[in-house]
N, C-alpha and C positions, 0 to 999 in steps of 0.2 A: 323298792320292795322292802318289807319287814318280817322278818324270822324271830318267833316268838319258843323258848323252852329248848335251845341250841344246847347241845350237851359238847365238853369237852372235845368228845372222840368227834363232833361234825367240824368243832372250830381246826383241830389238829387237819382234817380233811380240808376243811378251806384254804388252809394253809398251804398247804402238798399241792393242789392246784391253782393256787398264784403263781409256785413255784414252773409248774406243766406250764400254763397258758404265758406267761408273763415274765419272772424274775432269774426263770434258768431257761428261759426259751431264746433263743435267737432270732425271731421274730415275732414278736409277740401280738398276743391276738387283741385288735382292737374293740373286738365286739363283748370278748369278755372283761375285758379290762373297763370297759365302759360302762357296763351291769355290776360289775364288781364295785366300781368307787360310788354306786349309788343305792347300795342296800345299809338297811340298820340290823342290828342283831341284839337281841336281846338272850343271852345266855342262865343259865342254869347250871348251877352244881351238882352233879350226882351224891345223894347221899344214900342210895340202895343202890345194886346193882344184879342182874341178871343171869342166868346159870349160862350165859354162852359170850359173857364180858372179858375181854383179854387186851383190853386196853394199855393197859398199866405196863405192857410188854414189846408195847409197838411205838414206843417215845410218847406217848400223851402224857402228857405234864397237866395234872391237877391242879397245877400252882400258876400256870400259865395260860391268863386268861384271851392268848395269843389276839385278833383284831375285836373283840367283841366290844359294844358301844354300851351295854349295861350289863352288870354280872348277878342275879339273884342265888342265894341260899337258904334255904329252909333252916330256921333254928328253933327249936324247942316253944317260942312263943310269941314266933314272927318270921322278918323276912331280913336278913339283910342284902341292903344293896346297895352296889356300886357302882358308880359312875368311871370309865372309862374315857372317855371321851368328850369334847365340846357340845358334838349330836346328842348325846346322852344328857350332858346339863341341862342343853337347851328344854329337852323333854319334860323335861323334871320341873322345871319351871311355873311356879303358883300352886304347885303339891307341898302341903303339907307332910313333913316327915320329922321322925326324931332322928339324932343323932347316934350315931351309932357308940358303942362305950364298947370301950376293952375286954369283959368279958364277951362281947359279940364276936368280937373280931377273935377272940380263943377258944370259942366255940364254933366260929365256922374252921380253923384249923383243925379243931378236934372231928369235924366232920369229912373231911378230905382226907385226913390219916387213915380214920375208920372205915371209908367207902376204898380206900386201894387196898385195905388190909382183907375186904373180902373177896377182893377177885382171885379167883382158884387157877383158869385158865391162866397158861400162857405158852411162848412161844420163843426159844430163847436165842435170840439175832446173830451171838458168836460165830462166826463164822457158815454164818447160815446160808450166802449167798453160795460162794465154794462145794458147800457139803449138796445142795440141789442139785448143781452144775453137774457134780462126781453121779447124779443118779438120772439123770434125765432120759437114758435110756432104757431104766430099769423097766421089767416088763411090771411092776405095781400100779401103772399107772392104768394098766390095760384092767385092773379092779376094780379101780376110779371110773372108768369109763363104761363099765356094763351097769353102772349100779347108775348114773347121772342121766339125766333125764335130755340134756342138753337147751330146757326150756329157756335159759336165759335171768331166771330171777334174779340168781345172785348179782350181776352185772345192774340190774334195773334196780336194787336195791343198796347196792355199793356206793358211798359218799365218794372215792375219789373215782367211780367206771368215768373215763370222757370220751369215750369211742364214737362216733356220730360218725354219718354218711351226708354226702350232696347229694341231695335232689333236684331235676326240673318240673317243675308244677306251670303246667301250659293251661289255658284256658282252651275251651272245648271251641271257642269261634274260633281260635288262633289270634286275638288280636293281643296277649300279653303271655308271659313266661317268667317265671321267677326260678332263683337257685335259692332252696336253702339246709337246714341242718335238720337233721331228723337224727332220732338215735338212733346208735346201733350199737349189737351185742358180738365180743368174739367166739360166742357161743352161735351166733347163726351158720348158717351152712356157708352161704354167699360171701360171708365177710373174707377168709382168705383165698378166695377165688381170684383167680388173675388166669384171662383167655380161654376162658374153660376149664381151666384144671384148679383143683380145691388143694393148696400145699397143707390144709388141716380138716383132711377129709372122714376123720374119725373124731368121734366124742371126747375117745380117750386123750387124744390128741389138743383139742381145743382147752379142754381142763387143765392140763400141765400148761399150755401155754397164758391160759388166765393166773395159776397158781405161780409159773414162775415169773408174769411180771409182776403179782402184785409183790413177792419176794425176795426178787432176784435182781432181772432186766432194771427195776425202778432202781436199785440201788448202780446202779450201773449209768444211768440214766442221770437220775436226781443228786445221788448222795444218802437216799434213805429208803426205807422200803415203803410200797404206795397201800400198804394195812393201815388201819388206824385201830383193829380188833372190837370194832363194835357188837359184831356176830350177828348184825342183821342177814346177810349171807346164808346163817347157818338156820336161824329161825324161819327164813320164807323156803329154804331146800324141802322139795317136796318129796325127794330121797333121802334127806338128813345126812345129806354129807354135811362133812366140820372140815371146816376150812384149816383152824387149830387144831385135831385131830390129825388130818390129812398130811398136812405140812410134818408135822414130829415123826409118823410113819414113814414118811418117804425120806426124811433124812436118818432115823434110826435103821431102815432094814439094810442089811450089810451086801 
């Protein structure tokens, strides 16, 4: 498979789940590790950014063009681009290109300084895991949850959500059965059900437990938190919760 126009914040995601599936798991998943070593990624530099980007506050590194196999930038009267990678040569191979000259390579720096200097959002990690923890039973969160729709978008649109469920998918003769992965949301009802009983039987409920893994548990977990502050999240909420919003409110109110 090939990914074409991968921004920063999806590579930092890809990242964070090598980490899940793979490099901090203890048994690591074959199936994703095996889709993983066989995609190409063709990346992109942000050089605009969007009223709900908070990137720049969640460790994305501008500068680190973490596994990507070609890196493109938009520059005033072209494209630069670079090669990462062998896969990436190989591509390139019987394309006609110029070389790149020094003022390129100091205009796409000047273009990565510029694009982190416009992100307004953030989100600020100091002691951030702590300061949730001290509030989780706050009743704010019961504001979050009359306002949340519980539809599930922000999960289905999240680069690191990996919550999936097993299924069996039987054939109607009965002569085959298959197990496999389907997704799922910690926003559905079913998902903390165990024996009947729902241990996250309210909205408000399921929300804090989405917000504090992706802020909290993941650091607990990983080493780091599982945001990459894209704010796709915020853009498909059909209640206009802010995930960056949300977060700063629950650890400022006292």
């Amino acid at each position: 498979m090939a990914f074409f126009d991968v921004r920063k914040c999806d590579l930092k995601a890809l990242s964070i789940l090598d980490d899940v599936f793979i490099n901090k798991n203890n048994y690591p998943d074959d199936y994703y590790k095996a889709l993983r070593e066989n995609i190409f990624i063709v990346a992109v530099n942000c050089s605009e950014v969007s009223n709900v980007c908070f990137c720049s506050s969640m460790n994305v590194d501008f500068n680190n063009d973490y596994m990507a196999d070609i890196v493109l930038t938009e520059l005033k009267d072209g494209f630069l681009l670079e090669v990462k990678t062998e896969k990436g040569k190989r591509l390139l191979e019987g394309l006609v290109l110029q070389e790149a000259k020094e003022d390129d390579i100091k205009e796409k720096n000047q273009v990565l300084t510029q694009t982190y200097t416009k992100i307004k959002k953030s989100i600020n990690k100091e002691n951030l895991k702590e300061d949730l923890y001290k509030k989780i039973d706050h009743p704010y969160w019961e504001n979050i949850g009359i306002r949340c729709f519980g539809c599930s978008s922000c999960t289905q649109v999240c680069p690191t959500c990996f919550c999936f469920d097993i299924v069996e998918r039987n054939s109607l003769d009965g002569s085959y059965s298959e197990r496999v992965r389907v997704y799922d949301s910690c926003f559905n009802p079913t998902f903390a059900t165990v024996h009947k009983f729902n241990l996250r039987d309210k909205i408000s409920f399921r929300y804090r437990h989405w917000l504090l893994h992706k802020m909290a548990y993941w650091q607990d977990q990983f080493g780091d938190v599982g945001c990459v502050g894209c704010g796709r999240c915020i853009t498909w909420c059909p209640a206009k919760i802010d995930i960056e919003v949300e977060t700063n409110n629950v650890r400022d109110i006292l």
